[in-house]
DOLUMPA-153628 format. One record per residue (C-alpha): y, x, z; residue number from 0; residue in three letters. Coordinates in Angstrom, 1 decimal. Last residue first. Layout:
BEGIN
- north, east, up, n, res
- Y, X, Z, NUM, Ala
...
REM end
This chain:
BEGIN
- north, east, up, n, res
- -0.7, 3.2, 11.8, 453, Unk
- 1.9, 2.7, 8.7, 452, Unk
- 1.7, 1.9, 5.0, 451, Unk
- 4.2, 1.2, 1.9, 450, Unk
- 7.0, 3.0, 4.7, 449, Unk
- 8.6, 6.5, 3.3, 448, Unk
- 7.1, 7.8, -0.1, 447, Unk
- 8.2, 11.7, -1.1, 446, Unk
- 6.4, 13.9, 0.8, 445, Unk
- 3.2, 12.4, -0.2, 444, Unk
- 3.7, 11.2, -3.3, 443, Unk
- 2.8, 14.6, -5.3, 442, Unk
- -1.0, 14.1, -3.7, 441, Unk
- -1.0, 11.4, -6.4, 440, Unk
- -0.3, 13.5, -9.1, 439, Unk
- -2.8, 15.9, -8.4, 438, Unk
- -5.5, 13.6, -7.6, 437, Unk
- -5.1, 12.2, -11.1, 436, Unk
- -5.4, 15.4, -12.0, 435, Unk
- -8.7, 16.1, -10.0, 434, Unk
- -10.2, 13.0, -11.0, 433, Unk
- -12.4, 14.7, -13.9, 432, Unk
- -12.5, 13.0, -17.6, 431, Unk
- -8.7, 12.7, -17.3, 430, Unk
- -7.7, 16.2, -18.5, 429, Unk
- -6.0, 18.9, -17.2, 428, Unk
- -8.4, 19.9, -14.9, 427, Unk
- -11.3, 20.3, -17.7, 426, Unk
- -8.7, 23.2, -19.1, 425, Unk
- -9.5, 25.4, -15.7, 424, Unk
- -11.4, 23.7, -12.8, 423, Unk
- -10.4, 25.6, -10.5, 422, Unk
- -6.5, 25.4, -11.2, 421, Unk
- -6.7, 21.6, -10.7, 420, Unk
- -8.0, 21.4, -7.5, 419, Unk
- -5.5, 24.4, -6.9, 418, Unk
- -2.1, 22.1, -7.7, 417, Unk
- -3.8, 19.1, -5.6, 416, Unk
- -4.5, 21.5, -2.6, 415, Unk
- -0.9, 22.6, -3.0, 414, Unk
- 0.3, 19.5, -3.0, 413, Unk
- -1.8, 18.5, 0.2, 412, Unk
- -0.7, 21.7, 1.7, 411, Unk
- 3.9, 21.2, 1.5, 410, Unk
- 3.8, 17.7, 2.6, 409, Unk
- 0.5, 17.7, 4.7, 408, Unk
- 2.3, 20.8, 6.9, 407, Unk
- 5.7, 19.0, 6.8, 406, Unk
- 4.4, 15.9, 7.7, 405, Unk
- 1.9, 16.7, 9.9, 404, Unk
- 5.1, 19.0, 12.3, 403, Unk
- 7.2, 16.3, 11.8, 402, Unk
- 4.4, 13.7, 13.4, 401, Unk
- 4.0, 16.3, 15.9, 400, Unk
- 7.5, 16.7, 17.3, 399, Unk
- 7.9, 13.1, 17.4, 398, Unk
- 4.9, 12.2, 19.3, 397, Unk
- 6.2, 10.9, 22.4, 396, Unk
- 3.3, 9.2, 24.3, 395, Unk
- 2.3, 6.3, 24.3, 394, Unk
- -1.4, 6.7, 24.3, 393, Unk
- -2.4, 5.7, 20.8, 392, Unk
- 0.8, 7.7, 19.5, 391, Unk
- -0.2, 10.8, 21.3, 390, Unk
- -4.0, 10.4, 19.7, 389, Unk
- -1.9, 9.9, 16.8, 388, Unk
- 0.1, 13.2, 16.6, 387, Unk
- -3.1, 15.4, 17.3, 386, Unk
- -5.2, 13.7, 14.7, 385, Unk
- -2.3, 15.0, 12.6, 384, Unk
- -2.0, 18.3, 13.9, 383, Unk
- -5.5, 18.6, 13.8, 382, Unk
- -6.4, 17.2, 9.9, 381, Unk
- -3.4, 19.0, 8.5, 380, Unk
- -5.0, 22.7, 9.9, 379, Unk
- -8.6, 21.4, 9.3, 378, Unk
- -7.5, 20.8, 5.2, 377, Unk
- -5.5, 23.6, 5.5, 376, Unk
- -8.7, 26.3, 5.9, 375, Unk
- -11.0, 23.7, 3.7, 374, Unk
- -8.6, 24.4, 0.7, 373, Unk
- -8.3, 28.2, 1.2, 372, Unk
- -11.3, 28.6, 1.5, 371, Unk
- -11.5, 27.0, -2.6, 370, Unk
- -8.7, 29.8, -3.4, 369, Unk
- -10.5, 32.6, -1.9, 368, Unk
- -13.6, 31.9, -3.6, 367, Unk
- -11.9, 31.4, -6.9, 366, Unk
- -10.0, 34.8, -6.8, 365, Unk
- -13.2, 36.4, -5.1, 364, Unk
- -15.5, 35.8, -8.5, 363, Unk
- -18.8, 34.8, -7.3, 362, Unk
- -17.9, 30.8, -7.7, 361, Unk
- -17.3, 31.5, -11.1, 360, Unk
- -20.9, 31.1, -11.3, 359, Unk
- -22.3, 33.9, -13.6, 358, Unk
- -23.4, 35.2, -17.5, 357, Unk
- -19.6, 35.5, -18.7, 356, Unk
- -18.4, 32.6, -17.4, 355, Unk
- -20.6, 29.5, -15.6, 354, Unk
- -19.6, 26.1, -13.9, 353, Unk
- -22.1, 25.6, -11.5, 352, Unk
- -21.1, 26.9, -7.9, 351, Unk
- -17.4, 25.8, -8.7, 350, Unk
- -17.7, 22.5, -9.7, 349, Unk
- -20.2, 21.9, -6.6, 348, Unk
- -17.2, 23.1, -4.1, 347, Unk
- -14.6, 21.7, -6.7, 346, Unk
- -15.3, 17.9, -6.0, 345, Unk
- -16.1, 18.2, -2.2, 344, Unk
- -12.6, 20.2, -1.7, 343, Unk
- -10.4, 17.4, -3.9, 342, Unk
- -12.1, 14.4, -1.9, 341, Unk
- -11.2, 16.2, 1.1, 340, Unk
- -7.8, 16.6, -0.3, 339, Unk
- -7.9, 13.0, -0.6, 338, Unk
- -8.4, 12.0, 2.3, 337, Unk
- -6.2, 14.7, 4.4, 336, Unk
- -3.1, 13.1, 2.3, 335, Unk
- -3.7, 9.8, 2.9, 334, Unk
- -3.6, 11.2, 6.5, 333, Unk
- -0.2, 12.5, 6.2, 332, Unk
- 0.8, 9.6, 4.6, 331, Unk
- -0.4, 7.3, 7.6, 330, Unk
- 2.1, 9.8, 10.1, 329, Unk
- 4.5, 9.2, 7.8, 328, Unk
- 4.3, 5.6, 8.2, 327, Unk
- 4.7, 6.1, 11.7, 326, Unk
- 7.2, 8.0, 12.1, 325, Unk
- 9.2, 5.7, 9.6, 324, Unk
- 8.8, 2.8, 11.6, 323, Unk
- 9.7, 4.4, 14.9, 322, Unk
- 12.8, 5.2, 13.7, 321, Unk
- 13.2, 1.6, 12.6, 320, Unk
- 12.4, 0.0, 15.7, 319, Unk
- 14.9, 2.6, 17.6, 318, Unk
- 17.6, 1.7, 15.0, 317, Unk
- 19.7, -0.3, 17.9, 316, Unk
- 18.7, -3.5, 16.2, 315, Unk
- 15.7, -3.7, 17.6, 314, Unk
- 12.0, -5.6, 16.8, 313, Unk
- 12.2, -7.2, 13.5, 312, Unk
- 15.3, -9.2, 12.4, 311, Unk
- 14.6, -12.7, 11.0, 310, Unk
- 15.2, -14.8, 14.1, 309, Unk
- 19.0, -14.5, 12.6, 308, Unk
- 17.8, -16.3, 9.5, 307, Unk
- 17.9, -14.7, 6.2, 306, Unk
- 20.0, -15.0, 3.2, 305, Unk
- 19.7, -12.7, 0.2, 304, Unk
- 23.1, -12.5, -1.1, 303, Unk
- 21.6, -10.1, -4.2, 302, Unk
- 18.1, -8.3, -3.2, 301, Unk
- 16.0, -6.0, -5.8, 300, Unk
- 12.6, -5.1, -5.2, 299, Unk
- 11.3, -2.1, -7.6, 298, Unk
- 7.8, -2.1, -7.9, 297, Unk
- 5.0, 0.3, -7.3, 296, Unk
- 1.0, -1.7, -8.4, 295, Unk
- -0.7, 0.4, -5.9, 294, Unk
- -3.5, 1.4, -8.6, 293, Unk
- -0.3, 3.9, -9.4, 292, Unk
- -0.4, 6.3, -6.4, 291, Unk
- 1.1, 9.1, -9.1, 290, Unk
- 3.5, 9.6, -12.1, 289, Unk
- 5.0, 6.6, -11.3, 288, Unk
- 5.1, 2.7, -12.6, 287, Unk
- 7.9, 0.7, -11.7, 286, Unk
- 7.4, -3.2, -12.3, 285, Unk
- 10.3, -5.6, -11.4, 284, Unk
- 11.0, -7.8, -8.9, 283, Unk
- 14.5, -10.0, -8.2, 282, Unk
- 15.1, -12.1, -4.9, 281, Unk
- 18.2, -13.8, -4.6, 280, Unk
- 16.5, -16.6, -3.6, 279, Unk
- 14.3, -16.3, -0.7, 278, Unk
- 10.4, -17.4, -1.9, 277, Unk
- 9.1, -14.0, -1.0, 276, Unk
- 9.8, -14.0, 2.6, 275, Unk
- 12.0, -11.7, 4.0, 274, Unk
- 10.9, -10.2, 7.6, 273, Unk
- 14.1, -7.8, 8.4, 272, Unk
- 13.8, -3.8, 9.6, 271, Unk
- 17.0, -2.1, 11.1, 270, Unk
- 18.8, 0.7, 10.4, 269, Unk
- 22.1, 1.4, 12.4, 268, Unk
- 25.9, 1.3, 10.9, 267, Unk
- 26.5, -2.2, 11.7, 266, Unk
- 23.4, -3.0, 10.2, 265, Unk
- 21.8, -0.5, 7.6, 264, Unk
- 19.0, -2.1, 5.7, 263, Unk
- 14.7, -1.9, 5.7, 262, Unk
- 12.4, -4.7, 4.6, 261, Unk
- 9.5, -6.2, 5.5, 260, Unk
- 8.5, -8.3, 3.2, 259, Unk
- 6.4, -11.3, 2.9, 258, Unk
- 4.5, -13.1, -0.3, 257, Unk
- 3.6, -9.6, -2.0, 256, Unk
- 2.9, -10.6, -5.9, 255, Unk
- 4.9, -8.5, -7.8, 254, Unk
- 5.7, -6.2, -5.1, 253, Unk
- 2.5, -5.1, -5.1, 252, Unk
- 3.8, -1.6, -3.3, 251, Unk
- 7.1, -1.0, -3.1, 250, Unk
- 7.7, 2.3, -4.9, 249, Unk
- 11.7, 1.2, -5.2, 248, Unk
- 14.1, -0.6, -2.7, 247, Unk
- 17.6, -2.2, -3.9, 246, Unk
- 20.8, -3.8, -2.3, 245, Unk
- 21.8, -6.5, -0.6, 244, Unk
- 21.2, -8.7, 2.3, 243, Unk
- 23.0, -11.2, 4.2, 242, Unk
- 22.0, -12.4, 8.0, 241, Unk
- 21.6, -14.9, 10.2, 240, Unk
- 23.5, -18.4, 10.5, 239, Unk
- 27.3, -17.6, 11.1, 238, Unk
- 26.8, -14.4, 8.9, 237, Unk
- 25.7, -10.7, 9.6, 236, Unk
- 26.0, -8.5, 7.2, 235, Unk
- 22.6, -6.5, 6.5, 234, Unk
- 23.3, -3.5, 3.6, 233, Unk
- 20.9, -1.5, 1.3, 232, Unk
- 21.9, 1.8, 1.5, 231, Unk
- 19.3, 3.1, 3.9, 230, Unk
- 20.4, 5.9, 6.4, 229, Unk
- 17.1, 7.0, 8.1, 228, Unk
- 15.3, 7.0, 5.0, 227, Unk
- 17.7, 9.2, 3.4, 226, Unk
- 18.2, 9.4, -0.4, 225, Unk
- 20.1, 12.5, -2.0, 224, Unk
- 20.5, 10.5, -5.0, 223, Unk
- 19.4, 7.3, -5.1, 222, Unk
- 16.0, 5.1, -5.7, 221, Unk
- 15.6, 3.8, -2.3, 220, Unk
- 12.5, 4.0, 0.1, 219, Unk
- 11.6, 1.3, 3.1, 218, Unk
- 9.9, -1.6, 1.3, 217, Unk
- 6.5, -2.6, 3.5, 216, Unk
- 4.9, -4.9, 1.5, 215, Unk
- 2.7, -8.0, 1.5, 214, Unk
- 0.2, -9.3, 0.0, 213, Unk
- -1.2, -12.6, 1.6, 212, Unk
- -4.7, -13.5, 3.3, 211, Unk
- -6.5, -16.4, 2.4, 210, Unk
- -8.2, -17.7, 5.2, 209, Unk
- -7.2, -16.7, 8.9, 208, Unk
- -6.3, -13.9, 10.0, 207, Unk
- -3.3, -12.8, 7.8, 206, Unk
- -1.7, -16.1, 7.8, 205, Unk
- -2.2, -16.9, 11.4, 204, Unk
- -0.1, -13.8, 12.1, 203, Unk
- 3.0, -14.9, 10.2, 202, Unk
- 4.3, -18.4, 12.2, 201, Unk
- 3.3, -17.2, 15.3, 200, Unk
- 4.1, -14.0, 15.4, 199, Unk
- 7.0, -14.0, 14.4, 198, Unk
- 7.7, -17.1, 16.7, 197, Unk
- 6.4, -14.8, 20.2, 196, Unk
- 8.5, -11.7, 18.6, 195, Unk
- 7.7, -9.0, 16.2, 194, Unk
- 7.6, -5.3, 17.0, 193, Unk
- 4.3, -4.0, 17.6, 192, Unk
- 1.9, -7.2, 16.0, 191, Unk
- 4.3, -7.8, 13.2, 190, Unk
- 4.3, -4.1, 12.2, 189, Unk
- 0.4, -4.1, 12.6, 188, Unk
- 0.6, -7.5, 10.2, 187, Unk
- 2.7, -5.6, 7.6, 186, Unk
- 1.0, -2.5, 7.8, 185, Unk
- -2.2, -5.0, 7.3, 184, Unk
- -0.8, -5.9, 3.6, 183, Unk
- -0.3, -2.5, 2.4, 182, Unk
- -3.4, -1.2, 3.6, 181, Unk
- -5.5, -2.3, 0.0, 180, Unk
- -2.7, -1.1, -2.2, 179, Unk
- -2.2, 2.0, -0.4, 178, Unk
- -6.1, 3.0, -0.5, 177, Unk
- -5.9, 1.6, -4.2, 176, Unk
- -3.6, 4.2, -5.1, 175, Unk
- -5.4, 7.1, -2.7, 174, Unk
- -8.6, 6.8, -4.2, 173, Unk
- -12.1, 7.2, -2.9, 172, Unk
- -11.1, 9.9, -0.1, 171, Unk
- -7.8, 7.8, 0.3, 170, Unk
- -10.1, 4.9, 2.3, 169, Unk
- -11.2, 7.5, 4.2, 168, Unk
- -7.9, 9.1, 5.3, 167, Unk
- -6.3, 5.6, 6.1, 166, Unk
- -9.6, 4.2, 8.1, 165, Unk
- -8.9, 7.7, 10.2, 164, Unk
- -5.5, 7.4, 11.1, 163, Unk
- -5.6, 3.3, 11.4, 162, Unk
- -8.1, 4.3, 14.2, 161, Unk
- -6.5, 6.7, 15.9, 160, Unk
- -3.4, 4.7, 15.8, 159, Unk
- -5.3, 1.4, 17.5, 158, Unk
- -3.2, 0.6, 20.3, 157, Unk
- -6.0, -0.8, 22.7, 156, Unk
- -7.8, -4.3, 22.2, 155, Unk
- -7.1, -4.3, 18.3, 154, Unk
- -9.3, -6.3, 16.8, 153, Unk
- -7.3, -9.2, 15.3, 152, Unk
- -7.1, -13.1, 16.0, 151, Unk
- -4.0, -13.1, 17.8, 150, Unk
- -5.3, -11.9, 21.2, 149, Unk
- -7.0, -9.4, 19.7, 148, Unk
- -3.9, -7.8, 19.1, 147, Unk
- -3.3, -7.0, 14.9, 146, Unk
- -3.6, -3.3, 14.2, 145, Unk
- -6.8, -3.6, 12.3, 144, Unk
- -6.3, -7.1, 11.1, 143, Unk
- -5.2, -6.8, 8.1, 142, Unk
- -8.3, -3.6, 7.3, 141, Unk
- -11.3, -6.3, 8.7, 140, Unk
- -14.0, -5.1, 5.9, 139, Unk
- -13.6, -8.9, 4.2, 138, Unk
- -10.0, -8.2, 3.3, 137, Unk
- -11.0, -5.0, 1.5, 136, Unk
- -13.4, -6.8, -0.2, 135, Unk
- -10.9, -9.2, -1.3, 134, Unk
- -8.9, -6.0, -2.7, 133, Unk
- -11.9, -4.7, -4.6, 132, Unk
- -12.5, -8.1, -6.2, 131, Unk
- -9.4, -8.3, -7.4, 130, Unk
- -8.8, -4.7, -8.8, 129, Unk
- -6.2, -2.6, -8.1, 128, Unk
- -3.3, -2.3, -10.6, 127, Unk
- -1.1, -0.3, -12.7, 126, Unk
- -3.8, -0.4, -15.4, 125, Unk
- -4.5, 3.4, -16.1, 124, Unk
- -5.2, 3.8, -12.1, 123, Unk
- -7.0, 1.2, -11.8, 122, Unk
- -9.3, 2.3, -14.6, 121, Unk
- -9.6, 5.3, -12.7, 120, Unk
- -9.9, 4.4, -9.4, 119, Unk
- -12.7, 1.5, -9.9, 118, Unk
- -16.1, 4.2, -9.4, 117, Unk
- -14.2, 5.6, -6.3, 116, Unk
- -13.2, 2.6, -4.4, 115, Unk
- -16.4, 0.3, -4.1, 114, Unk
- -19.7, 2.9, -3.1, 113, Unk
- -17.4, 5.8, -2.2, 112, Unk
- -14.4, 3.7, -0.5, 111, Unk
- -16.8, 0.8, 0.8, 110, Unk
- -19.2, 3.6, 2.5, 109, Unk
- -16.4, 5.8, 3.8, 108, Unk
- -14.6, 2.3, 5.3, 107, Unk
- -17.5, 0.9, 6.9, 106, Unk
- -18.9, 4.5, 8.7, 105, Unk
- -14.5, 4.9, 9.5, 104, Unk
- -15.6, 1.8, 11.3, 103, Unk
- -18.2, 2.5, 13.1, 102, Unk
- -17.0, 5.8, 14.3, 101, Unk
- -14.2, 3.9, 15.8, 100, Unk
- -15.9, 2.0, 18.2, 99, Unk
- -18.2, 4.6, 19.0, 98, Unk
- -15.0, 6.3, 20.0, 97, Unk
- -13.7, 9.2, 17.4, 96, Unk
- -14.5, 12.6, 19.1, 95, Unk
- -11.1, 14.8, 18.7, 94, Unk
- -10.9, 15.9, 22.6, 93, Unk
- -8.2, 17.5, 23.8, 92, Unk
- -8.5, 16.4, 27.1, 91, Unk
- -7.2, 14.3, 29.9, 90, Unk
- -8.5, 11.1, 27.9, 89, Unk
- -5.5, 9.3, 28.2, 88, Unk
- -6.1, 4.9, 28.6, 87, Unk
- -5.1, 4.1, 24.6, 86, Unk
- -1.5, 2.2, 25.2, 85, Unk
- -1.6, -1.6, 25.9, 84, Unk
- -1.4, -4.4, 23.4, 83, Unk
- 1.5, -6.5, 22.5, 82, Unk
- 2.1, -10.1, 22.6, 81, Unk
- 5.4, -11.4, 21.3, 80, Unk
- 8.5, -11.9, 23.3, 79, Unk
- 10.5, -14.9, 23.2, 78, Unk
- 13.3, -15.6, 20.8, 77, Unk
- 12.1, -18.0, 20.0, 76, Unk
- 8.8, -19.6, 20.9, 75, Unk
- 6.0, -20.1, 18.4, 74, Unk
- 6.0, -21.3, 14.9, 73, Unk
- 8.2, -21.3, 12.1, 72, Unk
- 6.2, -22.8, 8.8, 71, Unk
- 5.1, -20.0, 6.2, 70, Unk
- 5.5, -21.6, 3.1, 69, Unk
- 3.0, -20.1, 0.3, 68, Unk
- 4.0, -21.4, -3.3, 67, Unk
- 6.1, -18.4, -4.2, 66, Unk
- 2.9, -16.2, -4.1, 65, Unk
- 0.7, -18.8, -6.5, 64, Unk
- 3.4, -18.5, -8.8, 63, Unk
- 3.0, -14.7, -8.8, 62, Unk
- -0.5, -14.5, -8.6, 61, Unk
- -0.6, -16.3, -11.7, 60, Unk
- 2.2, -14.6, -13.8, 59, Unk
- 0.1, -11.3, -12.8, 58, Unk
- -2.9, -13.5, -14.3, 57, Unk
- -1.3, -14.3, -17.1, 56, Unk
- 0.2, -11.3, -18.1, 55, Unk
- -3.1, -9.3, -18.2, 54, Unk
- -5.2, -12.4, -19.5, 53, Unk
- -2.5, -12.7, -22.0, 52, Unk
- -2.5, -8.5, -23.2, 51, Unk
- -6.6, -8.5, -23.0, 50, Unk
- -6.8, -11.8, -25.7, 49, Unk
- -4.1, -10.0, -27.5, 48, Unk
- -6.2, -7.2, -27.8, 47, Unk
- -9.2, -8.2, -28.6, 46, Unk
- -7.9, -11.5, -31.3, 45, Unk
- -6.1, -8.5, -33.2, 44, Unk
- -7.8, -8.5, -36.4, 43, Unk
- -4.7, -10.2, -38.3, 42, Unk
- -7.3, -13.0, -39.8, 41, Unk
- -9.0, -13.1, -36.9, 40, Unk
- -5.7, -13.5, -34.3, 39, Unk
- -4.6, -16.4, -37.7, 38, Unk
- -7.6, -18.8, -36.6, 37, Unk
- -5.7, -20.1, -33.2, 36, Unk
- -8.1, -21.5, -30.9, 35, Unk
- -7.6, -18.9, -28.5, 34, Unk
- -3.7, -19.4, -28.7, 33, Unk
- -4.3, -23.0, -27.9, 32, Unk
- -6.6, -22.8, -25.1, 31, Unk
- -3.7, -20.2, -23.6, 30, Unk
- -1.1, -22.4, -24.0, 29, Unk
- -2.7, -25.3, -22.3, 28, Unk
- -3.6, -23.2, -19.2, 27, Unk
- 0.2, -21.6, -19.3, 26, Unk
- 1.7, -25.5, -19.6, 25, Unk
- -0.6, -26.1, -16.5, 24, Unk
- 0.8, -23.2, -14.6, 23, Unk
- 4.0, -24.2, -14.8, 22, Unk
- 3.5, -27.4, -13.4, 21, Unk
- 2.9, -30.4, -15.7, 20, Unk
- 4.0, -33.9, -16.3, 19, Unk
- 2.6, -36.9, -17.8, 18, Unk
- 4.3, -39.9, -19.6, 17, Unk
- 5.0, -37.7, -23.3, 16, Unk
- 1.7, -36.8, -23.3, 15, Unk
- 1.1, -33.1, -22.6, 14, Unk
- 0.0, -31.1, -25.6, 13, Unk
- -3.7, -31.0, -27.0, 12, Unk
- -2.4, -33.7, -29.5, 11, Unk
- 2.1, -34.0, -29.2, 10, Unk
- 3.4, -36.8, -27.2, 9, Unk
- 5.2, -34.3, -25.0, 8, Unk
- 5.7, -30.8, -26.3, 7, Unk
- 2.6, -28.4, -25.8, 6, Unk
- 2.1, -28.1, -29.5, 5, Unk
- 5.6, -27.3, -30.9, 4, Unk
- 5.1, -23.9, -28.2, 3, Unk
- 1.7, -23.3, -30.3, 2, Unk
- 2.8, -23.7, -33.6, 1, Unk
- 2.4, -26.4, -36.1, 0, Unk
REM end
């Protein structure tokens, strides 16, 4: 008898012919029975195929469990949501994190060299963060980080200087599970800067309180000549909302994100749409890349998705947008500072051990140089880009500086990845050091729009 003839009704260890089950209950059953089976020993393939079902079962898993979620409508709409002051200007240039703030980034380091680190690579070769390391991102406060206080978050003042800095030391352990562990509070610090009183209200309460969902920022297109400011996907409006279509790659946990926030073109103007997971015409599929892979990159597909009019996030006028994308680059850029850190404190050691011909290569001027070179753009991305958020905190224009980070931390951070590997010869080629995996992921950084913002 095989497995499938097993779970029909009436059959032994199947369901009785009376009794229904959910799709998860026909996967339980299944599973007992392909454990049970005798023929895995006799093929010698019981360890693998035991590792391939617990893979596809638990994606299957938190996929089902992701469609479940309904998020009722709450709050007033229409009506403006609660938003929290600009930073109070210090008057000077002055870099010092607040105490506030140096508490945190204390949190963050510790979790991302103590919890991050040792799980990157294995993440990395699996497509997918660990979910232990994610709850314990939850438990560190990162959802609620730009969330108003008054909505169950921490944010008293805008909190770009903060998101800045918990961003660059989260991508010191790894810059893959860093994305997949901000993904979801991008979403809430969207909701909490753009979304109205019934946005917030019927989202919020979901990201702090209890279980907290994935959810994904889906902003870049797989096209030719792609511009985030011009999205292909479409918005047409209808007699009851809105209709979507088109496609967005390297969204992060797609596969099991229960809210989107999605970005089309509307009457010639981007503009950014809340679309829940359960929406039909929804399609997901996995899309692994070179780089940032413990982020789980899918490709999110939408055919006559229908939305409500109250579905539309902040303006319409492409202002909301704009300021999206500024944003999320500006978290890129300091991605980028975190794990060219993590490149310079690898190398520095490397460098001062490794030996040739009788000496340190660290005495030879060529490696020197190069490894100077490192820390001299690593203060030159980190300024700029501190720079651009303290102007963000304080509501201030920071267009100019946000293209300025981008471009530096753009063109450096792959550089910094391309020397991390130089330095450390033939052992950077390989995966026993992180320095190529660094090197791939650094390669993102110019290239991703949305996934995370500040």
């Amino acid at each position: 008898m095989s497995i499938l003839q097993g779970l029909r009704g009436g059959v032994a260890h199947g369901v009785p012919s009376g009794e229904s089950r959910d799709p998860i209950g026909f996967a339980v059953a299944g599973l007992r029975k392909l454990s049970q089976s005798p023929v895995l020993d006799r093929l010698g393939v019981r360890k693998q195929t035991e590792q391939a079902v617990f893979t596809v079962t638990r994606s299957g898993f938190k996929t089902m469990a992701a469609t479940s979620r309904a998020f009722k409508k709450k709050g007033k709409q229409g009506a403006p949501g609660v938003r929290v002051p600009n930073a109070i200007p210090q008057g000077v240039f002055d870099l010092t994190p607040t105490e506030d703030e140096q508490m945190l980034v204390d949190v963050v380091t510790e979790f991302a060299e103590e919890v991050v680190r040792p799980a990157a690579a294995e993440a990395d070769e699996a497509c997918a963060a660990p979910d232990d390391l994610l709850k314990s991102s939850l438990e560190i406060g990162l959802p609620i980080l730009g969330v108003p206080e008054e909505l169950g978050g921490i944010s008293e003042t805008r909190s770009a200087v903060a998101g800045t800095l918990v961003a660059e030391a989260l991508a010191k352990g790894d810059l893959g599970l860093a994305v997949a562990a901000l993904a979801p509070g991008s979403v809430a610090t969207a909701l909490g800067l753009w979304g109205t009183d019934e946005q917030q209200q019927t989202y919020l309460p979901a990201f702090t309180e209890g279980s907290v969902p994935a959810a994904a920022f889906a902003l870049n297109e797989d096209r030719v000549l792609f511009d985030v400011l011009s999205p292909a996907t479409t918005a047409t409006k209808t007699t009851d909302g809105f209709t979507l279509n088109g496609t967005k790659s390297l969204v992060a946990r797609g596969a099991e994100a229960e809210l989107f926030v999605v970005g089309a073109s509307l009457d010639g103007k981007p503009a950014l749409f809340l679309v829940e997971s359960s929406t039909p015409g929804i399609a997901i599929e996995s899309e692994p890349a070179m780089g940032v892979r413990a982020a789980s990159l899918t490709k999110l597909t939408l055919t006559d998705v229908k939305v409500p009019a109250s579905a539309v996030l902040g303006e319409t006028d492409g202002s909301t947008y704009t300021e999206a994308v500024r944003l999320s680059r500006l978290a890129w850029c300091a991605l980028a500072i975190g794990v060219g850190q993590a490149v310079l404190d690898y190398v520095t050691p490397y460098v001062k051990t490794r030996e040739a011909f009788g000496e340190p290569i660290a005495h030879r001027q060529s490696v020197a140089f190069m490894v100077a070179n490192i820390a001299i753009e690593l203060q030159a991305m980190r300024l700029v880009t501190y720079k651009a958020a303290s102007r963000v905190a304080q509501g201030i224009d920071a267009t100019r500086e946000i293209a300025l980070a981008r471009k530096l931390c753009a063109d450096k951070g792959m550089q910094i990845g391309l020397d991390g590997v130089q330095l450390l010869g033939g052992h950077g080629f390989v995966k026993e050091h992180p320095v190529e995996r660094w090197y791939r992921d650094l390669r993102a950084i110019g290239i991703m729009e949305g996934t995370v913002l500040v």
